[in-house]
N, C-alpha and C positions, 0 to 999 in steps of 0.2 A: 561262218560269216558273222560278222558282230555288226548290229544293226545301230545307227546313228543316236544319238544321245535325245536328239528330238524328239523320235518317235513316240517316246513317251516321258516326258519329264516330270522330274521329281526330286524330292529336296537331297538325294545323298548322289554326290557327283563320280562317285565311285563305282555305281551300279552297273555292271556290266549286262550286254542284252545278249540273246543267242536268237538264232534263225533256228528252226523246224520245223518239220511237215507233217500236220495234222491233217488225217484225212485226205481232203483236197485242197487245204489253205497251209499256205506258209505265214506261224505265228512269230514276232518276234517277241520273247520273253524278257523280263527286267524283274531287278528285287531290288525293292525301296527301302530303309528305314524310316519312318515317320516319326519327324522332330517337331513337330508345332501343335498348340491348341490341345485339346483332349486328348491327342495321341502321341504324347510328348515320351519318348523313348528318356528313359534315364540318360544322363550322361556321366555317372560315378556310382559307384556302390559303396557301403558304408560297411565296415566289420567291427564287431564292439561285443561286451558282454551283455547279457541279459539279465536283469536279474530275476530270478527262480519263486521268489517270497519266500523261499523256505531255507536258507542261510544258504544255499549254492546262486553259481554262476556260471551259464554257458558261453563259451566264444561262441559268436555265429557270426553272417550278414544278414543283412536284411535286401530280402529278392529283389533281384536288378529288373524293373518290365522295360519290355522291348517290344515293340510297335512296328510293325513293318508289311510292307506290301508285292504282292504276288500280281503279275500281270502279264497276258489279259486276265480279267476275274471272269470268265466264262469261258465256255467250250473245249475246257482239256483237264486234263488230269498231272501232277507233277510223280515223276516216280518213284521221288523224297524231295522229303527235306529235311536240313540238318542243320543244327543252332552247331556253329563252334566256336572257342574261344582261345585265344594266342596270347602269348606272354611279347615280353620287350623280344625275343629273340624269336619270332615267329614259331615258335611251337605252339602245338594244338595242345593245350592241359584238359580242355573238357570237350565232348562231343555230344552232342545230345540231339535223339531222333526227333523230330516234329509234325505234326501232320499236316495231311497231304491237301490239308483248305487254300481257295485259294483268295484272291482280293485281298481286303482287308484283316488280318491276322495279328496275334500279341501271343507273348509267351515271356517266361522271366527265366532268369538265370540264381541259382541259389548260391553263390559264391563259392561254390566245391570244385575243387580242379577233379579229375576218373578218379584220383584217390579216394576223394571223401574229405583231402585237407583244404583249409583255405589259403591261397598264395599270397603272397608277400603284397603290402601296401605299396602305390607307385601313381606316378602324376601323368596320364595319358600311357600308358604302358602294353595299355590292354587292348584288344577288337576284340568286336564280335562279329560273326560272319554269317549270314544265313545263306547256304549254299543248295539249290534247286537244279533237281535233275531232269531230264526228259531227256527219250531213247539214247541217252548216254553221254550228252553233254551238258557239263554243270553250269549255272548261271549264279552268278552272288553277288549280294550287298554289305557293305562293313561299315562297322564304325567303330570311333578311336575312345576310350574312355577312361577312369580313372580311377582306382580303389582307394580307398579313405580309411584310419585306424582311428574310431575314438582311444584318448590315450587317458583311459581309466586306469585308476590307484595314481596317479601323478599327484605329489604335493601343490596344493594351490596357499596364496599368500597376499593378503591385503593390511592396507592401512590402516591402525588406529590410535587412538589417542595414546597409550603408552607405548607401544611397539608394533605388532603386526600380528593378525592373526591368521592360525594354521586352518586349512582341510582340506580333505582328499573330492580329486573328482569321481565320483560315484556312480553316476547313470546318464543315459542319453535318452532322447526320448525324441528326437528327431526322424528324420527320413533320408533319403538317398537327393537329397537336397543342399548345394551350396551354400542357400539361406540359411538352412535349418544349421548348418557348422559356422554360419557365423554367427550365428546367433543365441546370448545368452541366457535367454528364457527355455533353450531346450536341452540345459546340462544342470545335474543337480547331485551338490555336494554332501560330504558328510563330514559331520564338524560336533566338538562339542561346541557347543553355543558360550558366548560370553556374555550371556542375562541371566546367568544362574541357574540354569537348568541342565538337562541330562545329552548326550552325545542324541544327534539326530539328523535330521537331512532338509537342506532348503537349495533355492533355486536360487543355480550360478550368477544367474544377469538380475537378482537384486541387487546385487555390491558393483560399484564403479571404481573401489579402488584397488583393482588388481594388481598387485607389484609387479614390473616390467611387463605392463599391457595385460598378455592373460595370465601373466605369473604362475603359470604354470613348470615344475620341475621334479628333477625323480633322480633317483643315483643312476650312473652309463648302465649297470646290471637287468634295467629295466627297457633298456634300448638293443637288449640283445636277441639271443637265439633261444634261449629260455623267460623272455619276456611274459610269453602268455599266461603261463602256468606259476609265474611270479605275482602277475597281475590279479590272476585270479584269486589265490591267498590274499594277497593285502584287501582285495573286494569284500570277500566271504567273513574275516578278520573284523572289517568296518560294519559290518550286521552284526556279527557276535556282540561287538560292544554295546553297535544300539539296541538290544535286546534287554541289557544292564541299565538298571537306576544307580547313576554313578553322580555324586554334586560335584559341580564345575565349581571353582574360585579363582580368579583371574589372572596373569602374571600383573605385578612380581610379586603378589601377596600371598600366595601358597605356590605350594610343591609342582613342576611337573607334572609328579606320580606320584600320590602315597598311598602304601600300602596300609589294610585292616593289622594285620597279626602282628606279633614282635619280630620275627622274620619273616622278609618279603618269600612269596613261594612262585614269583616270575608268572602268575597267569592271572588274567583277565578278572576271578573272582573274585580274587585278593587284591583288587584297588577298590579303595577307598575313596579318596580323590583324585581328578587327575584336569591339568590343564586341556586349551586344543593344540596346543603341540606335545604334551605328554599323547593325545592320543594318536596323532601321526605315529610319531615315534614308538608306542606301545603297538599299532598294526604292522608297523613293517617291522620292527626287530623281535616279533615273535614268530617271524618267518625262519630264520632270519633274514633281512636284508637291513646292511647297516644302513644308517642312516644321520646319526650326529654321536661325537665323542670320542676318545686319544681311542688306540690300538687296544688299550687294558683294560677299557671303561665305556665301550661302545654299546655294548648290548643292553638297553634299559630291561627286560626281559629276564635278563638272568637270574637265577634266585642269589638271594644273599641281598646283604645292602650297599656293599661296595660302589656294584655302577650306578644304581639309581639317586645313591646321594650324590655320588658326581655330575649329576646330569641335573638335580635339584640345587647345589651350594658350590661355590665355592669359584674362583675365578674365571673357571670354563663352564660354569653352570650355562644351561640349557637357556634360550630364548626360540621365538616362532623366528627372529632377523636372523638369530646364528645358524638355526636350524636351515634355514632356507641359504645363507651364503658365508657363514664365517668359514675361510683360508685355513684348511687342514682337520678341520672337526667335523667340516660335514661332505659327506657323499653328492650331495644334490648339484647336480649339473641342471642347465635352463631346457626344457622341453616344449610341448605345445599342449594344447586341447584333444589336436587331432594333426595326423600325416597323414601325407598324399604318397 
């Protein structure tokens, strides 16, 4: 018997109720998610790296809370209950026991499908289901929500007086929050600076002139199936350096990259100088992942002087503009901040 939506209402219009017989009263049951005011259920989860302080980086989320209600809140016992969670194609990727409280109740979800991985980014893709048992028939509530990738190691690219300067998005420091992804005060780069100082990290929503909005971009290699594990080098890479007192000198008045020794020996200790698109370019082509330059001269990285003076001189020399969009020299296709 499914008892009328009246009986008890509540803000998730999906909630189905069930009849049973406790004792000598027939209860009818409903499970709510609570979306409003202090008990505001997430409606997205956010996946991104962390950084570690100590030159690593872990992919995680940050735990989805879910707010939801059991009713009546008195006089019976449920004889589970179970958090579960569905992908676009109605599978169950995660199941998780719950306890047997009833009324008012919260629990979060750590973004782990029964593997232990995290599933794929996606724009309303997802339920969650709180599914309550009693003598044998289930009662549940769902709701529709939405995973989020901060899109960390992506080249960013703004406006300046001689041409455009380069860096990478770095960190997130946001929450499971809309806002908090639009918003530029909660993402923060790593750049070498153009006031003469060493590679270090500031916050994304000081600069307003992001090229093409959030100018944000990254080669397709980082949009794939081994994206994560890409990302995380170029992350881990951006701390290496800024651990280096390395002097900045700006385009177009010095190098790129220049090396200490009389031969370059392609690592990070052996620069000397280096621009902020020498240093884009010097975190991801010591992955490798290309990033600007012909087929013969891509790798600023490699030892020897060959590619790095090409990328310093000569009519394909290196810029933050070419870097970010010149026609056949550079990798970087247009990206985001963050996907849904």
């Amino acid at each position: 018997y499914y008892g009328p939506d009246w009986l008890f209402p509540g803000t998730l219009v999906s909630s189905i109720h069930r009849l049973f017989h406790e004792g000598v009263s027939n209860i009818v049951l409903s499970v709510e998610f609570e979306e409003a005011g202090s008990r505001d259920s997430d409606d997205l989860q956010v996946q991104y790296f962390t950084n570690n302080l100590d030159g690593t980086f872990t992919y995680t989320a940050i735990p989805m809370q879910l707010y939801y209600k059991i009713l009546p809140d008195t006089g019976w016992t449920p004889d589970s209950v179970v958090l579960k969670i569905r992908d676009s194609s109605d599978a169950v990727i995660r199941t998780q026991t719950l306890g047997s409280g009833i009324g008012e109740q919260e629990t979060t979800w750590d973004g782990k499908d029964d593997s232990g991985e995290f599933p794929e980014h996606g724009l309303n893709t997802y339920e969650a289901e709180i599914v309550v048992t009693k003598d044998a028939m289930p009662c549940s509530g769902e709701k529709v929500f939405a995973i989020f990738e901060i899109r960390q190691g992506n080249c960013l690219y703004r406006e300046i007086t001689v041409d455009e300067h380069a860096a990478i998005l770095y960190e997130y420091k946001g929450g499971n929050k809309i806002a908090d992804l639009q918003d530029g005060s909660k993402y923060i780069v790593a750049e070498h600076e153009g006031t003469g100082g060493d590679t270090t990290t500031h916050v994304y929503g000081d600069w307003t002139t992001w090229v093409g909005g959030e100018g944000a971009y990254c080669p397709p290699v980082l949009k794939g199936s081994t994206r994560r594990a890409l990302r995380q080098a170029i992350l881990e890479n951006c701390y290496d350096l800024i651990q280096l007192t390395i002097p900045y000198v700006p385009w177009p008045y010095d190098d790129a990259l220049h090396w200490k020794d009389s031969t370059w020996d392609g690592t990070f200790g052996d620069i000397e100088r280096l621009r902020c698109d020498g240093f884009v370019e010097a975190v991801y082509e010591a992955i490798p992942v290309r990033l600007y330059g012909a087929d013969t001269w891509w790798n600023i990285m490699q030892s020897g002087s060959t590619n790095v003076v090409n990328h310093n001189s000569g009519g394909d020399s290196m810029t933050p503009s070419k870097q970010r969009h010149e026609p056949d020299l550079t990798a970087n296709t247009e990206d985001e901040l963050y996907k849904p």
